[in-house]
TIVEX-446513 format. One record per residue (C-alpha): residue number from 1; residue in one letter; x, y, z. Coordinates in steps of 0.001 Angstrom, whole numbers, plus 500000, padded with zeros to 6 digits. Layout:
% TIVEX-446513
NUM / A / X / Y / Z
...
END
This chain:
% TIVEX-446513
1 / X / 077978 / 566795 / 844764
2 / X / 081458 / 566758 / 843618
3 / X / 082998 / 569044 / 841043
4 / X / 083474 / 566365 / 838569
5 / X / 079795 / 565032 / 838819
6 / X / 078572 / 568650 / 838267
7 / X / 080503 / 568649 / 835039
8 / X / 079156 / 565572 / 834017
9 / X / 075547 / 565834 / 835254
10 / X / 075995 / 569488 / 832607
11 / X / 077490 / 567247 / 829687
12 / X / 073946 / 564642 / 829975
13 / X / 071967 / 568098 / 830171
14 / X / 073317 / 569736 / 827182
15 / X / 072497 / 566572 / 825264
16 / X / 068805 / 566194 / 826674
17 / X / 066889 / 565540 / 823537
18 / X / 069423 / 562315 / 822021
19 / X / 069993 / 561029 / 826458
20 / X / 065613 / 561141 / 826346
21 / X / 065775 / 558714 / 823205
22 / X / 068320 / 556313 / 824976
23 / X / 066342 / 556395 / 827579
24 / X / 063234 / 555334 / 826093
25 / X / 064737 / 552529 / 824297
26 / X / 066083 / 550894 / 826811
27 / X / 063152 / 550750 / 828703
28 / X / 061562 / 549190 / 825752
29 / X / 064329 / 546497 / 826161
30 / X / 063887 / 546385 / 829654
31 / X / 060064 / 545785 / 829267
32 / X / 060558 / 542935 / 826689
33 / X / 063583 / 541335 / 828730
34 / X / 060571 / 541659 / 832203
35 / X / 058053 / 540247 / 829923
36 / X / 060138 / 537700 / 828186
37 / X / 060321 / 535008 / 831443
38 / X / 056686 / 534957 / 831738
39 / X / 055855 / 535076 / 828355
40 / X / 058282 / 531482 / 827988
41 / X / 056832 / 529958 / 831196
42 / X / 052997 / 530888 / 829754
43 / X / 054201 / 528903 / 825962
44 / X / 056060 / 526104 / 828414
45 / X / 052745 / 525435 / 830566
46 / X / 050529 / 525153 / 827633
47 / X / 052770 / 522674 / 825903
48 / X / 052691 / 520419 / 828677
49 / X / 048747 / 520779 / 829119
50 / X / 048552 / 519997 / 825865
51 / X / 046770 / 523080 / 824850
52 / X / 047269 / 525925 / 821899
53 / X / 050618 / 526973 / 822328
54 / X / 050751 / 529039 / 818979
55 / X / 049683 / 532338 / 820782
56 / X / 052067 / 532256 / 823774
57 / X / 055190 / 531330 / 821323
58 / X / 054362 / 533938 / 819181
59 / X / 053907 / 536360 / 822156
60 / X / 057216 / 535416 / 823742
61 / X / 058854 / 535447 / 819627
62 / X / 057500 / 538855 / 819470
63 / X / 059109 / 540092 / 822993
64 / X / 062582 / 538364 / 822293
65 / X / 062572 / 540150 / 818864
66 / X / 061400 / 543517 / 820079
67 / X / 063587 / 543012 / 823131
68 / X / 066669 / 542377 / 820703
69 / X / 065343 / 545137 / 818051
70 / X / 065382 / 547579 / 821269
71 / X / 068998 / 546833 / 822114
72 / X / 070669 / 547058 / 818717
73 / X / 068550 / 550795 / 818813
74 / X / 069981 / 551529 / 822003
75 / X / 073825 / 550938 / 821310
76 / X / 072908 / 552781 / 818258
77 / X / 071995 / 555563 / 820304
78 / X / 074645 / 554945 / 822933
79 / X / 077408 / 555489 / 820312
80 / X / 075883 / 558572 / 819186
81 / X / 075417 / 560099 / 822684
82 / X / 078836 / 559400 / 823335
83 / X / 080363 / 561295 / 820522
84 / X / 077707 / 564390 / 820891
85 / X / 079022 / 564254 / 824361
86 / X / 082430 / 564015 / 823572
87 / X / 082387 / 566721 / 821324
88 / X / 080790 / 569126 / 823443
89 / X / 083524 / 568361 / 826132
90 / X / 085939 / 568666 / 823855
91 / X / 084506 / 572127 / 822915
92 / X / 084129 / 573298 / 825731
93 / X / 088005 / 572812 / 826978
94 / X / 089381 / 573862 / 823728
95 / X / 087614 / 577065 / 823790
96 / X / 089081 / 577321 / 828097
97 / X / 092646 / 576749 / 826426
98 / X / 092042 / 579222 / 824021
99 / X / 090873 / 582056 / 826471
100 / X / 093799 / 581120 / 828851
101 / X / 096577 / 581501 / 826233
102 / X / 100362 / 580128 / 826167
103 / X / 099629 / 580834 / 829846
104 / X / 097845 / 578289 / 830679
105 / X / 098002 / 575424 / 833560
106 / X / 098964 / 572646 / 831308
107 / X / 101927 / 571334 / 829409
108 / X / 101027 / 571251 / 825553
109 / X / 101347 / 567675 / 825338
110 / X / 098843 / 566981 / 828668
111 / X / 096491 / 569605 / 827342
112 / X / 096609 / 567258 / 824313
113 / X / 095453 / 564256 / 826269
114 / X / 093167 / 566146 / 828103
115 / X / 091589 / 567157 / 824527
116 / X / 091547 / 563436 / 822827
117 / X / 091596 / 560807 / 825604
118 / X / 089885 / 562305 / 828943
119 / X / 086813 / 563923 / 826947
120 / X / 086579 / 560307 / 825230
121 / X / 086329 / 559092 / 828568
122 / X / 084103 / 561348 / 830553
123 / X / 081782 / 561438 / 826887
124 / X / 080895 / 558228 / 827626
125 / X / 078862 / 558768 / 830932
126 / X / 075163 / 559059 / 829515
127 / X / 075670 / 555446 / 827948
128 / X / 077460 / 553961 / 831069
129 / X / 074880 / 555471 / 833255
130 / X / 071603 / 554229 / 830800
131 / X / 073518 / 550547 / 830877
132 / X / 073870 / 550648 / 834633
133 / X / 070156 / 552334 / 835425
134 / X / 068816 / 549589 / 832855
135 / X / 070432 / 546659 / 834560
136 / X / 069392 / 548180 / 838159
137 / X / 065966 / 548839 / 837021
138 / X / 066006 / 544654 / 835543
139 / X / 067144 / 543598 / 839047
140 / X / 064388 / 545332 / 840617
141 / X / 061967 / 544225 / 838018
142 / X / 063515 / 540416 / 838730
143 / X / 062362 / 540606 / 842568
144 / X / 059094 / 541730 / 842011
145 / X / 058239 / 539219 / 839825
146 / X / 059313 / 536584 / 841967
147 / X / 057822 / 538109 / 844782
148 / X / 053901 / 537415 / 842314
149 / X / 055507 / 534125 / 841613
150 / X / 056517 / 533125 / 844911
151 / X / 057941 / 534989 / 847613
152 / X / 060006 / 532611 / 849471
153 / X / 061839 / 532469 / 845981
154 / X / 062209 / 536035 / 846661
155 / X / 063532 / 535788 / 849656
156 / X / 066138 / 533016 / 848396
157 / X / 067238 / 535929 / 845379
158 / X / 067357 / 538453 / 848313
159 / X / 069909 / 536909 / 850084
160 / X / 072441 / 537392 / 847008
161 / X / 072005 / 541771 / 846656
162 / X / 073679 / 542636 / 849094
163 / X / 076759 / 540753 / 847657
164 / X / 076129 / 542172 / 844761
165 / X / 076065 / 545811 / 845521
166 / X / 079079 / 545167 / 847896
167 / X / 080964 / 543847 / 844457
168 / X / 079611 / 546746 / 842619
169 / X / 080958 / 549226 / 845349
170 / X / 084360 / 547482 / 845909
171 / X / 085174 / 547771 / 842405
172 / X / 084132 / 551591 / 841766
173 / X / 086164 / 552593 / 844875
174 / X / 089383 / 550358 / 843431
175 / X / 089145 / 551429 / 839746
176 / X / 089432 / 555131 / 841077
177 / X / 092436 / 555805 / 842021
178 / X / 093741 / 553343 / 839070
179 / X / 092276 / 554998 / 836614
180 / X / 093258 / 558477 / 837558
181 / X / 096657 / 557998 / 837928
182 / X / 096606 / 555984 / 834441
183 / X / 095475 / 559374 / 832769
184 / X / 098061 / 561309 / 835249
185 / X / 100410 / 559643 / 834015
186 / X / 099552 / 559197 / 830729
187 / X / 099310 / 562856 / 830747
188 / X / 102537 / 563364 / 831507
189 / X / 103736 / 560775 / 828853
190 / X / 102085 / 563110 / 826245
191 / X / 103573 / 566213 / 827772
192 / X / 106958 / 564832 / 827863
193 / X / 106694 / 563303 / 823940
194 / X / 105681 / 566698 / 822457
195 / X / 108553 / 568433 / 824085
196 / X / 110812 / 565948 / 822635
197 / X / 109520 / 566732 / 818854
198 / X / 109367 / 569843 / 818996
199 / X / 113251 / 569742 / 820333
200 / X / 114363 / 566652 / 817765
201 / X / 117532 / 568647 / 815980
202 / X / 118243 / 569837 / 819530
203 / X / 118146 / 566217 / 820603
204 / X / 119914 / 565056 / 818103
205 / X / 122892 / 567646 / 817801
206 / X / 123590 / 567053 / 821402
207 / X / 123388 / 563616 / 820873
208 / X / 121388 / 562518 / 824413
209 / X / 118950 / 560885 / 822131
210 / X / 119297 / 557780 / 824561
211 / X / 118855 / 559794 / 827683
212 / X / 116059 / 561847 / 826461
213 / X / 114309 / 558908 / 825720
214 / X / 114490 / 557775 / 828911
215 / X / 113295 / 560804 / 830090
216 / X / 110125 / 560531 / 827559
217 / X / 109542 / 557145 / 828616
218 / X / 110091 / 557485 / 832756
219 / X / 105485 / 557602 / 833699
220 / X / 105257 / 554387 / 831696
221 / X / 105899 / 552615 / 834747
222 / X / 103597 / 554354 / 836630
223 / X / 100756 / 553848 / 833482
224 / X / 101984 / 550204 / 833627
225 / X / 101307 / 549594 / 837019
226 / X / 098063 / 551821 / 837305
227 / X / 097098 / 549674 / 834093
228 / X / 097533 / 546614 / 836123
229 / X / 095643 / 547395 / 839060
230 / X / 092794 / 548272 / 837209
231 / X / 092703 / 544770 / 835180
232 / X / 093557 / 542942 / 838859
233 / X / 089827 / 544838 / 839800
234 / X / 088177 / 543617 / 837164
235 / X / 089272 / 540419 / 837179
236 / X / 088194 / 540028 / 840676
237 / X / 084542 / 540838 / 839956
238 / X / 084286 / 538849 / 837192
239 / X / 085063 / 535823 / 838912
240 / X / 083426 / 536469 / 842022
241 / X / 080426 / 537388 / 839933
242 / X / 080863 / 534060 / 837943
243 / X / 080513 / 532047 / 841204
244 / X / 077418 / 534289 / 842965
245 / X / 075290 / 533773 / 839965
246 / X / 075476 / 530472 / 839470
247 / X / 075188 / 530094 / 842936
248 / X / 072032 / 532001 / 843030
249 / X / 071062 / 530308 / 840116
250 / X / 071405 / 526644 / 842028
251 / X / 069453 / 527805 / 845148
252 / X / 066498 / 529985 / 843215
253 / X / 066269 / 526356 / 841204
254 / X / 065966 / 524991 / 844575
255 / X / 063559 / 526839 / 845763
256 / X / 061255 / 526789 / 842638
257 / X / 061523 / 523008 / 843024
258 / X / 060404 / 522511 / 846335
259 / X / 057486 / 524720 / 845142
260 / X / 056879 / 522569 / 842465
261 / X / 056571 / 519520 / 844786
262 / X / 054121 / 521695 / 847168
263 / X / 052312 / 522692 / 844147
264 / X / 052803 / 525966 / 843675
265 / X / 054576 / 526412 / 840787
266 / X / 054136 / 524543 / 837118
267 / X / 056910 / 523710 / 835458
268 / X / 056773 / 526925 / 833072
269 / X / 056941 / 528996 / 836365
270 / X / 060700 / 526775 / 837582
271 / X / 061717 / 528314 / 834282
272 / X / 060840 / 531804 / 834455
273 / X / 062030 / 531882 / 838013
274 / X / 065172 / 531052 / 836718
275 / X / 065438 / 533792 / 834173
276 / X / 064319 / 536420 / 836102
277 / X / 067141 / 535402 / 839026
278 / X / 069569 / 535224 / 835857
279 / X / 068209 / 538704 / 834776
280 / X / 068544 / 540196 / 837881
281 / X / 072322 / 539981 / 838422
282 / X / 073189 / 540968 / 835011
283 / X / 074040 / 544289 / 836897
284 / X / 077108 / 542068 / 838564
285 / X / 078355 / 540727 / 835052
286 / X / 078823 / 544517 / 833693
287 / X / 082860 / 544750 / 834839
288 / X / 083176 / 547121 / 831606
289 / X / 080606 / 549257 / 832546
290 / X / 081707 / 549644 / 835808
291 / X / 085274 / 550567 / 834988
292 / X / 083898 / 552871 / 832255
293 / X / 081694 / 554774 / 834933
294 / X / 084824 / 555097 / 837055
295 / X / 087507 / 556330 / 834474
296 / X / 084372 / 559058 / 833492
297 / X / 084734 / 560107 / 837203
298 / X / 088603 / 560302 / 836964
299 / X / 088572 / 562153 / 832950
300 / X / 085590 / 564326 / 835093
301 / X / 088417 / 565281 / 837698
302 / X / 091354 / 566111 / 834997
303 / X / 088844 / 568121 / 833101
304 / X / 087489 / 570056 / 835701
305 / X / 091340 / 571292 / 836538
306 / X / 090981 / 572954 / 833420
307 / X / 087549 / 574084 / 833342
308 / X / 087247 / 575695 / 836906
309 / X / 087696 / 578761 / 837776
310 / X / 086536 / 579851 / 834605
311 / X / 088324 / 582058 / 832598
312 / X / 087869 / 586296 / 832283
313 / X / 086227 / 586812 / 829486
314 / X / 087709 / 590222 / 827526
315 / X / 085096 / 593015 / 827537
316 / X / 082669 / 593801 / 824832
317 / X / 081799 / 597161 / 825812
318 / X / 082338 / 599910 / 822819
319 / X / 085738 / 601908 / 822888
320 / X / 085011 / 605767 / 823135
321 / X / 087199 / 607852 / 820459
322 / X / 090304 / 608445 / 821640
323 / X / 094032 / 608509 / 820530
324 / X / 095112 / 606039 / 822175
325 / X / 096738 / 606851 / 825258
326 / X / 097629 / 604047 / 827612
327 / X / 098022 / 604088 / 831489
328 / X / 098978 / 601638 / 833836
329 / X / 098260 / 601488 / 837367
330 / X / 099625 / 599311 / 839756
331 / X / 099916 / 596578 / 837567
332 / X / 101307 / 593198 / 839255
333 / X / 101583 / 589946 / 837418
334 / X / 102817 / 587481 / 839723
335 / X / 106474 / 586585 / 839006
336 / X / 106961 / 589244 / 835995
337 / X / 105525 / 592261 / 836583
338 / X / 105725 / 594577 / 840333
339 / X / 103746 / 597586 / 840533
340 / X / 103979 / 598933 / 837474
341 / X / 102583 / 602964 / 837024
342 / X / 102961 / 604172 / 833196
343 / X / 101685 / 606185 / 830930
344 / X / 102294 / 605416 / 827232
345 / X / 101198 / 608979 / 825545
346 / X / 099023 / 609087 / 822327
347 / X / 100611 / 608523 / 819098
348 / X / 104215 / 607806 / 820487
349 / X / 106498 / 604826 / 820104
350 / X / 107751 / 603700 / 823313
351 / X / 110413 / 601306 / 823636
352 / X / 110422 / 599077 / 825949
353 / X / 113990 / 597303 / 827204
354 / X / 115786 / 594866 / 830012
355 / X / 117833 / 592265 / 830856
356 / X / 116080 / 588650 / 829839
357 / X / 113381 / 588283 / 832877
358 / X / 112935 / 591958 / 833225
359 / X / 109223 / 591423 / 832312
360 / X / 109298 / 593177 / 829252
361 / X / 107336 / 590563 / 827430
362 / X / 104830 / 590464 / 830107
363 / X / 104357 / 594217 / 830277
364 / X / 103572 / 593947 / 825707
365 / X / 100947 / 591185 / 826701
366 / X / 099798 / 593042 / 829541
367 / X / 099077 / 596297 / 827427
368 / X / 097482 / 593930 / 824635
369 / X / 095338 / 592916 / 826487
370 / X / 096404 / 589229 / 826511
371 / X / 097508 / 588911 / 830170
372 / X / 095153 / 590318 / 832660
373 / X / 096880 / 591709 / 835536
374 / X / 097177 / 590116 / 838840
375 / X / 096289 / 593186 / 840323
376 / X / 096188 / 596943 / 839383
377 / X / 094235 / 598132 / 835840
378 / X / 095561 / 598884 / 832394
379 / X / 093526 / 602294 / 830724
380 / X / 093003 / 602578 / 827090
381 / X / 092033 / 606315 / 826569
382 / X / 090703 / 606384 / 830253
383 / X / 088653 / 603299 / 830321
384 / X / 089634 / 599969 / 831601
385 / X / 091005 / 597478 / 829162
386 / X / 089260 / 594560 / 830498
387 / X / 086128 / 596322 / 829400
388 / X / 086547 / 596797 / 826563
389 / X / 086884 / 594202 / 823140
390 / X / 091145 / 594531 / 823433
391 / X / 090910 / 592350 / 820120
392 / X / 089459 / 595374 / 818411
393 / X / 091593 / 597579 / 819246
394 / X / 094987 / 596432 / 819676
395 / X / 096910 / 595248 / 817425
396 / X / 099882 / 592691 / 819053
397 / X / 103019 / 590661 / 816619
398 / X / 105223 / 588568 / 818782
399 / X / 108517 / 587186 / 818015
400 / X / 107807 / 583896 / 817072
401 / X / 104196 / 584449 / 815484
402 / X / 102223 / 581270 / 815087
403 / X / 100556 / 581679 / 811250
404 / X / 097110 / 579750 / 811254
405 / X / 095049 / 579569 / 807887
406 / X / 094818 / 577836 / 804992
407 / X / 096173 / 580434 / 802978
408 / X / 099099 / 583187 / 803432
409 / X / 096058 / 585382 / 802793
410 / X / 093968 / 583986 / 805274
411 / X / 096937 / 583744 / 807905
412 / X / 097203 / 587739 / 807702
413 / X / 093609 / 588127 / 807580
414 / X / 093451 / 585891 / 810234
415 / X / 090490 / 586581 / 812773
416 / X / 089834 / 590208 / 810800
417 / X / 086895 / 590717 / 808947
418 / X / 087257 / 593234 / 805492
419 / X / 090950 / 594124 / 805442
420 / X / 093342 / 594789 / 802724
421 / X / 095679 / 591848 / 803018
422 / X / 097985 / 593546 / 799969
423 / X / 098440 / 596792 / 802101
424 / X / 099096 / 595012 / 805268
425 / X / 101922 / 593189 / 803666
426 / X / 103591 / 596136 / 802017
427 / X / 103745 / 597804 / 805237
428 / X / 105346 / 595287 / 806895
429 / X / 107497 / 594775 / 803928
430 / X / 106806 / 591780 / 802680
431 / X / 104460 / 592198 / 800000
432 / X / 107724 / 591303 / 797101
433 / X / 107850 / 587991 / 798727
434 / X / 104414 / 586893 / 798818
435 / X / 104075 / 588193 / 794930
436 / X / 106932 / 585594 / 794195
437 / X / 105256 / 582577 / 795716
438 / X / 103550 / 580231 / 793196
439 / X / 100201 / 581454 / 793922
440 / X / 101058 / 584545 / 795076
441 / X / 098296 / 585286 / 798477
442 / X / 096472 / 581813 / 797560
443 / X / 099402 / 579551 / 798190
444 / X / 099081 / 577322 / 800978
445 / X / 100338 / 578546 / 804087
446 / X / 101872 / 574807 / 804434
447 / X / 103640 / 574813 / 800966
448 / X / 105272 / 578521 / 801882
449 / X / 108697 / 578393 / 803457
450 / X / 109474 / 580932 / 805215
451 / X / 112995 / 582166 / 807373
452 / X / 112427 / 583420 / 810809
453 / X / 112576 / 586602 / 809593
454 / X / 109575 / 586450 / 807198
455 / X / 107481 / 584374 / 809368
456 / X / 108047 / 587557 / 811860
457 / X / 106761 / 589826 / 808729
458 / X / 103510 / 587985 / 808301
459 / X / 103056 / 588588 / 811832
460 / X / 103406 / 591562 / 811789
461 / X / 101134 / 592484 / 809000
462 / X / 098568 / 590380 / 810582
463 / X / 098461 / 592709 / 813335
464 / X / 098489 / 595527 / 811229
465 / X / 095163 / 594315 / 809065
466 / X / 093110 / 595005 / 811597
467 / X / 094093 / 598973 / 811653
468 / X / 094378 / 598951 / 815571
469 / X / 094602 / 601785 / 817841
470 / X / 097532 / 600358 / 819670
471 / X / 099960 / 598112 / 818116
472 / X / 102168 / 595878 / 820394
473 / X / 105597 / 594253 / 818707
474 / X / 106936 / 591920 / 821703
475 / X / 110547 / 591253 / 819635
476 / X / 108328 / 591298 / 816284
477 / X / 111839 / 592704 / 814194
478 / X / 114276 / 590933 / 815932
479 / X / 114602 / 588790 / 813191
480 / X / 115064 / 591273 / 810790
481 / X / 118006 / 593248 / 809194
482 / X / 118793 / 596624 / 810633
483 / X / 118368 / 597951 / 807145
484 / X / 114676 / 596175 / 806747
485 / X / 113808 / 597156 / 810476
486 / X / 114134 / 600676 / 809718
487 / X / 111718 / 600340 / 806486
488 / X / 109596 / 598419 / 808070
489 / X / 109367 / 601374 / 811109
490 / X / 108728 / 604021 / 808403
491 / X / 106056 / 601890 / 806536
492 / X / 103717 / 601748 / 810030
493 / X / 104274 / 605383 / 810006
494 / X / 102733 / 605980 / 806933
495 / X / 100363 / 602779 / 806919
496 / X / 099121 / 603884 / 810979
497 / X / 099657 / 607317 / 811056
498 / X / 099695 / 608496 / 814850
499 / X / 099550 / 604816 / 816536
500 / X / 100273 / 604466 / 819775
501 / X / 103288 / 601605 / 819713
502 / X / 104689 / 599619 / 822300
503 / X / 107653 / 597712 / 820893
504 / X / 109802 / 595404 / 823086
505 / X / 113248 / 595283 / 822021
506 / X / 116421 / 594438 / 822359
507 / X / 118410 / 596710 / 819964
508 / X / 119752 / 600310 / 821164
509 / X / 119532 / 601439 / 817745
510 / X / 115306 / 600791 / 818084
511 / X / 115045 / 602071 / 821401
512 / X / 116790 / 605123 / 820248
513 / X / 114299 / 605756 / 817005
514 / X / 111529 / 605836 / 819842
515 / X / 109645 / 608652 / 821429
516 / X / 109960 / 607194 / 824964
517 / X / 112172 / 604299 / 826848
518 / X / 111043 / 602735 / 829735
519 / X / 113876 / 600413 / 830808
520 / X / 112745 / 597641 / 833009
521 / X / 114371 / 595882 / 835591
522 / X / 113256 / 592972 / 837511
523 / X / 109958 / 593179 / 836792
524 / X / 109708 / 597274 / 838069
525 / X / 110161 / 600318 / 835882
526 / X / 114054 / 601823 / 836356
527 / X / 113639 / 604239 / 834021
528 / X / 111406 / 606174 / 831837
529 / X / 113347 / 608690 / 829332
530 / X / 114601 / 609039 / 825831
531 / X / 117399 / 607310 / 824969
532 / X / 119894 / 609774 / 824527
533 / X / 119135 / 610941 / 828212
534 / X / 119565 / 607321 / 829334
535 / X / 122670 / 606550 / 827504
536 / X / 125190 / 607724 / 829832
537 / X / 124296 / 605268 / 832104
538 / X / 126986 / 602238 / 831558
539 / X / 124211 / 599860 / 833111
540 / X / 121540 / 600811 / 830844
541 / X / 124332 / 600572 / 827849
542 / X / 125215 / 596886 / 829054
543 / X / 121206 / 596138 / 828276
544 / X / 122763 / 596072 / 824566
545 / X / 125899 / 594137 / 825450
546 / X / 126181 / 592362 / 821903
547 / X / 123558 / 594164 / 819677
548 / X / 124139 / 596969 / 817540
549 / X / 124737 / 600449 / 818910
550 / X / 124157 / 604340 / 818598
END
C-alpha cells in the first residue's frame, strides 16, 4: 500500500463513528434503488392483469421515497464527513509545520496550499469512496437480479463490464498525473504570490513590478495545461459512457423482448430489466467522482511530503536543578554548523559573533533548543537537551520576533502560563510604552504600532516571562539604541539574576560587556576568549567593520 493510501485509509479511521453512518445510509439507498425495479414491474403486471394494484404502487411509492429520503441523508452526511476529515488533515499538518519551524521543507505560500486546498481535496475521500462502493455494490446488485429474472439477459449486461471497468481504470490512471501537477503547480503559484506581498514596497521602489509579475504568474501555464488535461479525461468518459449505456440499454431491451415472445418475461419484468441494466452502469456516469478519488490520491501524495518522516518531538522529561551550564558536543547542522565543542559556563553572558553565514544564528537556535542537531548533542546542566521540555527552560528573542495574541498582554504572555506581564516589560524596557497605548496591556496587538525596535522589546520580554534558565537573544537588540541596549542588559541582570545568556550579535561594544566571545567562522568555532584578548586581532576587529566600537 502506498504512502498516500496509508494516510488516507488513517483520515476514514479517525472519523469511524460519522464514515459508519454514511455507510449505513447508503445502503439503505442502495436497498430501495435494488428493490425499486421489481417493486415497478410487480405494480406494472398487476395493472395489466387487471388486478389490485394499490399495494404494489404503494410498495414501490414507499421505496422511491425512502430511496430518495436515504440519499438527501447521505449527502448530508457526505458533507459532514468531508469537513471532519478535512479538519483533521488540516490539523494534523499544521501542528507538522509547527514542530518543524521556519525550517521547514516548504515555501510559506505552498505550505499555504497544502493547508487550504490539498486537505480539501484528500478530506473528501470517505464520500468519494461511499459514492463509488455504493454504485459498485448497485452494479453487482443489477446482475444478480437479472441473473433471477433471466440469465441470458445477464449474460447480454455482462458483455458491457468489462468496458466499463476499462473506462473506470483509463480515467483514474489519466487524471493522476493531471491532477498532481495542477496542485504542483498551483503550489508554486501560492509560494511565489506570498513572496511578492510580503516584498510589495521592495517591488515597487525598484520598480520591476512588471517583471515580478511575470515571475508570480510563470506555473499558470503549467496549471493551465494540467487543468486541461484533466477536463480532456473527463470528457472522454462521459461520452464514451453516454454511448455504452444506451447501448446496453438497446440490447438488454432486446433481450427482455425476445423473452417476452418465448414467454418468459411479462411485460412488468421488460421494465425492471431495463432499470436494473440502467442502475448498473451508474458507476460509468460518476466522471466527478472519479476525478475526485484521483485528485484525493494526488493532495494524499503532497501531504504525505510533509507528514513523513515525522517530526522529533522535544523531550518532556523533568530538568534536574542546575545553573545552567551548557555544553556542546560535536554539534553539526548541515550547511551552518561543523563540529562544534563548547561550553557556555553557568551564569555568564557569552557573546556570540561572525561574518553573515558564520552560523551564529544557527548555533542561538541550536542551544534553544529549536534546531536539533544533525549530529552531535547539546547538554543543559549535563543532560541532553532533546530530553528535556527546552520550552521550559529556555528562554529564546530573535531579531525579527513574530508577536501572536490578541492582546500586547497576551503576545508577551504568549504560550506562558502565570507570569507577570508588567515585570517582563520593564525589564526589557518597554513597560513606558505599553502604559501610553490607549488601553494600556489590553490594546489590540493589531491596533499597536510598533518600530522595529519595540517590536524587538516585546520579544524580548516574552522570552523573559517565562523566567528561563537560559535565555537566547539571536540579534534581539540590534534594533535598539546603544544607550537603551545597555539598560536593557542591566535590567536582565537584575530581573534574571545569574542566567546563563547566549546573545548573538553584531556590535563590539556587546561582545565586549560579555563574560565570554566565541567568534565563529564558517560555521566552526575560531575563537573562544574575552574580548579584550581578541581585539588585537585586525580580522576579528573587521567582524565590526561599520558598527560601533570599543
Amino acid at each position: 500500500m502506498a504512502n498516500e493510501d496509508r494516510l488516507l485509509l488513517a483520515a476514514v479511521r479517525a472519523q469511524l463513528r460519522p464514515v459508519l453512518l454514511l455507510v449505513l445510509t447508503a445502503l439503505a439507498a442502495t436497498g430501495c434503488a435494488l428493490l425499486l425495479p421489481q417493486a415497478t414491474a410487480t405494480a406494472v403486471d398487476a395493472a395489466v392483469a387487471g388486478g389490485g394494484v394499490l399495494g404494489p404502487v404503494l410498495w414501490a411509492l414507499l421505496l422511491g421515497a425512502g430511496g430518495v429520503a436515504a440519499q438527501v441523508l447521505s449527502g448530508l452526511l457526505s458533507a459532514r464527513t468531508t469537513a471532519s476529515t478535512t479538519a483533521q488533515l488540516r490539523s494534523e499538518l499544521a501542528e507538522r509545520l509547527v514542530r518543524l519551524g521556519h525550517r521547514g521543507p516548504l515555501p510559506p505560500g505552498d505550505a499555504v496550499s497544502r493547508l487550504t486546498g490539498d486537505c480539501a481535496g484528500a478530506g473528501q475521500i470517505t464520500a468519494t469512496v461511499v459514492d463509488l462502493g455504493t454504485a459498485a455494490l448497485l452494479a453487482v446488485g443489477a446482475v444478480t437480479a437479472l441473473f433471477l429474472l433471466d440469465w441470458r439477459i445477464a449474460l447480454v449486461y455482462l458483455v458491457a463490464v468489462p468496458f466499463a471497468a476499462r473506462l473506470a481504470r483509463t480515467h483514474l490512471r489519466r487524471t493522476a498525473a493531471d491532477l498532481l501537477a495542477y496542485q504542483e503547480a498551483s503550489g508554486e503559484l501560492g509560494a511565489r504570490l506570498l513572496d511578492a506581498v510580503a516584498g510589495l514596497r521592495t517591488i515597487a521602489a525598484a520598480g520591476v513590478a512588471e517583471q515580478e509579475a511575470a515571475r508570480v504568474l510563470r506555473p499558470l501555464d503549467r496549471l493551465a495545461a494540467a487543468g486541461a488535461g484533466t477536463w480532456r479525461t473527463q470528457a472522454r468518459l462521459v461520452w464514451r459512457a453516454g454511448l455504452l449505456v444506451p447501448l446496453v440499454q438497446i440490447a438488454v431491451l432486446g433481450a427482455a423482448g425476445t423473452g417476452v415472445l418465448a414467454g418468459r418475461l411479462s411485460l412488468g419484468e421488460v421494465l425492471a430489466a431495463l432499470g436494473y441494466a440502467t442502475t448498473g452502469l451508474g458507476i460509468v456516469r460518476r466522471p466527478g467522482a472519479f476525478t475526485a478519488l484521483s485528485r484525493a490520491r494526488s493532495c494524499a501524495v503532497r501531504l504525505d511530503e510533509v507528514r513523513s518522516p515525522r517530526p522529533e518531538r522535544s523531550g518532556t522529561r523533568p530538568a534536574p536543578e542546575g545553573p545552567g551550564e551548557v555544553r556542546l558536543r560535536g554539534v553539526v547542522v548541515e550547511g551552518a554548523l561543523r563540529g562544534i565543542d563548547l561550553l557556555v559556563p553557568a551564569g555568564t553572558i557569552v557573546a556570540v559573533v561572525g561574518r553573515s553565514g558564520a552560523g551564529k544564528s544557527a548555533l542561538a537556535e541550536v542551544v534553544a533548543g529549536l534546531l536539533p542537531p544533525d549530529r552531535g548533542e547539546v547538554l543543559l546542566d549535563g543532560v541532553p537537551l532533546a530530553e528535556l521540555d527546552a520550552a521550559a527552560l529556555t528562554g529564546f528573542a530573535p531579531a525579527r520576533p513574530a508577536l501572536l495574541g490578541g492582546t500586547v498582554a497576551a503576545a508577551v504572555s504568549y504560550g506562558a502560563a502565570r507570569v507577570d506581564v508588567a515585570d517582563a516589560c520593564r525589564a526589557a524596557q518597554v513597560h513606558e510604552l505599553v502604559t501610553r497605548l490607549p488601553g494600556g496591556y489590553r490594546t489590540p496587538l493589531a491596533e499597536t504600532p510598533l518600530s522595529g525596535g519595540e517590536a524587538q522589546r516585546l520579544g524580548l520580554a516574552r522570552a523573559l516571562a517565562r523566567r528561563p534558565r537560559l535565555l537566547v537573544l539571536d540579534d534581539a537588540t540590534a534594533g535598539l539604541d546603544t544607550v537603551t541596549e545597555v539598560r536593557v542588559e542591566r535590567a536582565l541582570t537584575t530581573a534574571l539574576p545569574g542566567r546563563t545568556r547566549l546573545v548573538v550579535t553584531h556590535r563590539a561594544g556587546t561582545a565586549a560587556r560579555a563574560d565570554l566571545v566565541v567568534w565563529l567562522d564558517e560555521g566552526r568555532v575560531r575563537a573562544a576568549a574575552p574580548h579584550r584578548e581578541l581585539w588585537g586581532d585586525p580580522a576579528y576587529r573587521a567582524v565590526f567593520t561599520g558598527d560601533d566600537q570599543c
